[in-house]
N, C-alpha and C positions, 0 to 999 in steps of 0.2 A: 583857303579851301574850307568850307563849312565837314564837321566832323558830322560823322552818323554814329548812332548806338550802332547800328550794324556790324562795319566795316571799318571803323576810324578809331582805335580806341582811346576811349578818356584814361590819360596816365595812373589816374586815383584807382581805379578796378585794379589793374594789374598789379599797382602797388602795397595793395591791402593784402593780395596771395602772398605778394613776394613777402612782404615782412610776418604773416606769420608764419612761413617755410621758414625765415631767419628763425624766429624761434622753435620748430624742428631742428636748425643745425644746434642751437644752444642746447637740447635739454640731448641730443645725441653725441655732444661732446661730453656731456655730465655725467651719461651712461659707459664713455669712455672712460671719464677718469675712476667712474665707481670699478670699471674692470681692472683696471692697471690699482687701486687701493686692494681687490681680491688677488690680485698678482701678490702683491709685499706681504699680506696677512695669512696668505696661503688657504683662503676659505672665501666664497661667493655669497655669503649671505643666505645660502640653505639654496643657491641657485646652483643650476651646473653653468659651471665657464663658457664651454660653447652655446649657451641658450642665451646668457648676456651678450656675448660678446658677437653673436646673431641678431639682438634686438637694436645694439649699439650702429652695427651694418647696415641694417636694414632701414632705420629710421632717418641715418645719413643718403642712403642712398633715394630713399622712396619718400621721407617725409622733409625732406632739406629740397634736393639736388632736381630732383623730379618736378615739382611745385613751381620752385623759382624759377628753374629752365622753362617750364611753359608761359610762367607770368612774363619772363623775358619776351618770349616770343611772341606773345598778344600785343606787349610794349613796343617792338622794334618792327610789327609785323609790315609796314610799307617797305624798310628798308631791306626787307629778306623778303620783299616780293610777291609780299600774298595781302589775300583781303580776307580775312579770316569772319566765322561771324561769333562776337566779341562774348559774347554771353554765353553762348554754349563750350566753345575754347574755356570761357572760365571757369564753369562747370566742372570741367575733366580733369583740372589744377585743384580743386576744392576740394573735389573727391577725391583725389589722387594722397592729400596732406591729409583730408579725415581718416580716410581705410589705413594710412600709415600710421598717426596717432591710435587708431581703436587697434591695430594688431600688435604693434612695438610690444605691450606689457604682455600679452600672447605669449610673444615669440622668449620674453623672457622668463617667462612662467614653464609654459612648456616646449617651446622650440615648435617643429613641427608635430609633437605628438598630441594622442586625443585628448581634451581636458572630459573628466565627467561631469554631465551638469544634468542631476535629476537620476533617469536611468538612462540615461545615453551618453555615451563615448564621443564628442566634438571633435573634430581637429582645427581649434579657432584658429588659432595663423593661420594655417593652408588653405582654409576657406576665406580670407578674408586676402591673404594674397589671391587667390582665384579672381575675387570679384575686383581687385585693383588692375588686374590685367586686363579685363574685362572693359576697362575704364581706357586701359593705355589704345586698346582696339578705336574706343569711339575718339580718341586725340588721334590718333595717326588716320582715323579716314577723315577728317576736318580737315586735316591737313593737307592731306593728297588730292581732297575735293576743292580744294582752296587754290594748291598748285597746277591743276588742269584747269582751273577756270581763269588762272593770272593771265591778262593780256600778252606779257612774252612767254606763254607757256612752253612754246616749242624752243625758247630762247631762252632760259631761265637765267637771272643774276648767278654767280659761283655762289653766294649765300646761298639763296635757296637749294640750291643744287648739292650742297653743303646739309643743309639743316630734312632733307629728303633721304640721304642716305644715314642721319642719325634716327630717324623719326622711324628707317625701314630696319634699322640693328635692335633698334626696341624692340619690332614686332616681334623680329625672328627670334631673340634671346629668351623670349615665354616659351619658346618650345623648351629650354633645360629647367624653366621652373615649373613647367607642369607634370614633366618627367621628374623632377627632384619630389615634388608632393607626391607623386602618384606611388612613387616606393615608399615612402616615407607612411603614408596612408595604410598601403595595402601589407605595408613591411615585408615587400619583394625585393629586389637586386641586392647586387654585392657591393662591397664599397667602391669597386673603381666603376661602376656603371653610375652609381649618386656622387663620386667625386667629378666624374664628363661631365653630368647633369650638371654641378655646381660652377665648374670653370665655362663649361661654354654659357650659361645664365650672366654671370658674375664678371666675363671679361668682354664680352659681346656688349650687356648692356652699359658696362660700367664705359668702355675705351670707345665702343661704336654710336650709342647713345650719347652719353653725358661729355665725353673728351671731342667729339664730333661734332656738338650740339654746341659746347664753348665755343668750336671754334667760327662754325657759323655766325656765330653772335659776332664775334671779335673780326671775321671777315664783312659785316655787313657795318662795320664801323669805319672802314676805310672806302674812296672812291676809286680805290685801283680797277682799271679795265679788265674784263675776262681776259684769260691766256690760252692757249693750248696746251703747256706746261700742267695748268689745273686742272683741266681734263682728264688728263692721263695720271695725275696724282691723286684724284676721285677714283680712276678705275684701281688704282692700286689697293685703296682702302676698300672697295667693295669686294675684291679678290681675298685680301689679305685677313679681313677681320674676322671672318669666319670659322679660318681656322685657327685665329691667335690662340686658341683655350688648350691646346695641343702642343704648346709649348709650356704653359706651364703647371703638366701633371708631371708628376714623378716619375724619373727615367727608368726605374725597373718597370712600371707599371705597364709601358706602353711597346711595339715594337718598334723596330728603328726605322723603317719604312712612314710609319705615322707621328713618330717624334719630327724626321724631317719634313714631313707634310708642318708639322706647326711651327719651324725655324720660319718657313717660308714665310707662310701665315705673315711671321711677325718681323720678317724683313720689309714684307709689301708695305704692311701696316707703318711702320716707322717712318720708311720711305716716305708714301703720301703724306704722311702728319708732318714732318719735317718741310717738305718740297710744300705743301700749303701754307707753313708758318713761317717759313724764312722770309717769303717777300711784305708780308703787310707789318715787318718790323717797323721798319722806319715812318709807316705813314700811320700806325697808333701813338695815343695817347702815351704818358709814362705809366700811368697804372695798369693799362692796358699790355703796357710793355714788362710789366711784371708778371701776371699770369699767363704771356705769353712763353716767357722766361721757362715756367713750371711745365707748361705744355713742351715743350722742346726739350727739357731736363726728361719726361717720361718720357718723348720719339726716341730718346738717345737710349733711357734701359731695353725698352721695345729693342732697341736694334743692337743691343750685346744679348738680349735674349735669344738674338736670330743666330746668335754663335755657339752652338751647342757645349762643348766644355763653360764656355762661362753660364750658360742657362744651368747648368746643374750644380759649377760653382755658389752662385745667386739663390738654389733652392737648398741648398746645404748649409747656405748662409742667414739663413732666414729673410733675404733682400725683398722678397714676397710683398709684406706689409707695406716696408719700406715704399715701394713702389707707389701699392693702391693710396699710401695718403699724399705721396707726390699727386697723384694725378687727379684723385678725386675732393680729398681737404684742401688740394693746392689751387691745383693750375683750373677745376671746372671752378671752386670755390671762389677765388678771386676774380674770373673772368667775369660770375654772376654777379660780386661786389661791387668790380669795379664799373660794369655795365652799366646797371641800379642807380651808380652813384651819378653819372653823367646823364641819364634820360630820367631821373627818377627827381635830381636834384639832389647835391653833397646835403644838405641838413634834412633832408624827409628817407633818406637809406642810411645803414650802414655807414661807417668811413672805411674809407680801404686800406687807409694806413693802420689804425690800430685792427683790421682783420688782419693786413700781410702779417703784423706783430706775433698775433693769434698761432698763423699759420708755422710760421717760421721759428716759435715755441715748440711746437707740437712734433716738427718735423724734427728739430735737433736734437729732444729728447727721446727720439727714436733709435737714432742712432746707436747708441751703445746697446741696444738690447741685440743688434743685429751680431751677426760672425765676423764685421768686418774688422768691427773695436777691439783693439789689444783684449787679449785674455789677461793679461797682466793687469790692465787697470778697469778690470770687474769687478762687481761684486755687490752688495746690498744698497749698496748707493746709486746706482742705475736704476732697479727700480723704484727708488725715493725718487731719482729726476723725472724718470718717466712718469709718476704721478702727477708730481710739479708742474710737469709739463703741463699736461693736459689738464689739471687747475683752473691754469693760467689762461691757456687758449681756451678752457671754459666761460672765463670770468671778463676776460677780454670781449670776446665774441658778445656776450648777455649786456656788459656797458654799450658795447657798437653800439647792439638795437636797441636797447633801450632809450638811449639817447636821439634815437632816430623814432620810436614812438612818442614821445614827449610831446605834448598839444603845442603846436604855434600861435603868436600873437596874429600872424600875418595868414592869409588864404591860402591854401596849397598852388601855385602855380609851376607847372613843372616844363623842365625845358622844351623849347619847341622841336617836335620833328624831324629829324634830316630824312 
């Protein structure tokens, strides 16, 4: 089949997004370890903690995780069912990695507040986040214009179907960031009205978006046939994720009528995420079956989350973090690795094994900062590991790509299509 610029894309575009999105995750792991160095020395650098430790978020979320998910999807786009048109999708990936590069030091300087510049008051992050949502708006209509125009449109593959309900938790999760800026801006609400703001932003886009969006990927790598089963494990997730952010504010905060509206939330949501990823175990890849691994590790907190003593256990314990780097360093991180690595070609991406490495650093030097670790064996050495930690899966991660930019003798040829 002869390719089009249009509709068919050439591997080399998508690839150039995705590796320099790998270099957003490297310098938002850097940003990481410089937080957890501000941890052990008890001082930011003249920063406030929560402004780092927002820009560290943010740049993972928006200038990594965002980027390479779209460059994936431009790369995989026959097999998730659409014809996309190739140059404008990659537009909304470019943008999507510059407005996250130009805000990141923003948001580490000032967070959301105004910088002066001249005689006027700015609010750079929050206008520079404004204008990346802005971006996310024209990626989600390419794509729904893409999905109504696919020959089985009334029929869509479980991918597609898949990668529609991620692409629509995106939309929806800009309504808690433009409610978070708009306090932040006008310095109205109280803090559990910008803490809604923040969980429903932060869990919608992070668990509906990006854990949703892996899994599409990772569903459109297998030829398993539509179920009815997936169906109804879809409608769980569109029910569920909405209100997952409701489970994890603070139990005094809320009442208990709307705490149990977010157990539910986060029953449905585990639910579908589990019942979608239990059957394409066997017919993935083994790397594939690694971040698969990560993504079932989070259906399983998700679904102790749904059990309200242990959800406040879990918030008392500080499992919180714990969680987001399972899901989002882990299980979307390796899925984009290992993805990259098989349509992209193992020596022009990343290697998945020294990312899992990466990963699997970061993750266990987590551990001890939580409630779960003996109190008995704490203490100043937890956060030296936790430094180490994330070091490590700095320095790990920055080899991967680097090794993976390195000029070839040989022509880019990248694997063919399925």
């Amino acid at each position: 089949m002869t390719r089009t610029s249009t509709h068919s894309p050439n591997l080399a575009a998508p690839r150039r997004l995705f590796m320099a999105s790998a270099l957003g995750f490297v310098v938002a792991a850097a940003l990481g370890a410089l937080f957890r160095f501000g941890m052990l020395r008890g001082d930011f650098f003249g920063l406030q903690a929560g402004d780092l430790r927002h820009a560290h978020s943010h740049l993972m979320l928006m200038g990594w995780a965002t980027p390479a998910l779209i460059a994936l999807i431009i790369a995989r786009a026959p097999a998730l069912g659409l014809k996309l048109p190739v140059r404008a999708t990659l537009a909304t990936g470019w943008a999507a990695l510059l407005l996250a590069a130009l805000s990141t030091p923003a948001f580490a300087l000032y967070g959301y507040r105004s910088a002066a510049i001249g005689e006027a008051n700015i609010p750079i992050a929050a206008a520079l986040s404004g204008v990346a949502m802005l971006v996310w708006y024209v990626f989600a209509a390419i794509v729904f214009w893409a999905a109504r125009r696919a020959p089985n449109a009334r029929a869509p593959n479980p991918a597609t179907s898949l990668l529609k309900i991620a692409v629509g938790a995106m939309v929806v999760s800009s309504i808690g960031a433009w409610a978070l800026a708009a306090q932040m801006i006008t310095k109205s609400g109280d803090p559990l009205s910008q803490q809604l703001a923040v969980h429903f932003f932060v869990d919608l886009f992070g668990i509906g978006w990006l854990l949703v969006g892996a899994l599409a990927l990772l569903r459109a790598e297998t030829a398993l046939p539509a179920s009815p089963a997936e169906a109804q494990a879809r409608w769980m997730l569109i029910a569920g994720l909405p209100l997952l952010f409701l489970a994890g504010m603070p139990t005094a905060e809320l009442g208990a009528a709307i705490r149990i509206l977010g157990h539910v939330g986060a029953a449905l949501s585990a639910a579908g995420l589990m019942a979608l990823s239990l059957p394409l175990w066997r017919a993935l890849q083994p790397w594939h079956r690694v971040a698969l691994g990560l993504l079932l590790a989070s259906a399983l907190m998700l679904a102790a989350i749904a059990i309200p003593p242990v959800a406040h256990w879990g918030q008392t314990a500080g499992l919180r973090l714990f969680f987001l780097h399972t899901a989002f360093a882990g299980a979307v991180t390796l899925t984009l690795i290992s993805v990259a690595a098989r349509h992209f070609g193992p020596s022009r991406s990343p290697s998945p094994a020294t990312w899992t490495l990466a990963v699997t650093l970061l993750l266990s030097t987590l551990l001890p900062l939580t409630g779960i670790w003996p109190a008995a064996l704490t203490g100043r050495w937890v956060l030296v590991s936790a430094l180490a930690g994330a070091l490590g899966a700095t320095m790990l991660s920055a080899l991967a790509t680097l090794q993976a930019l390195l000029p070839r003798t040989t022509p880019f040829q990248a694997p063919r299509q399925q």
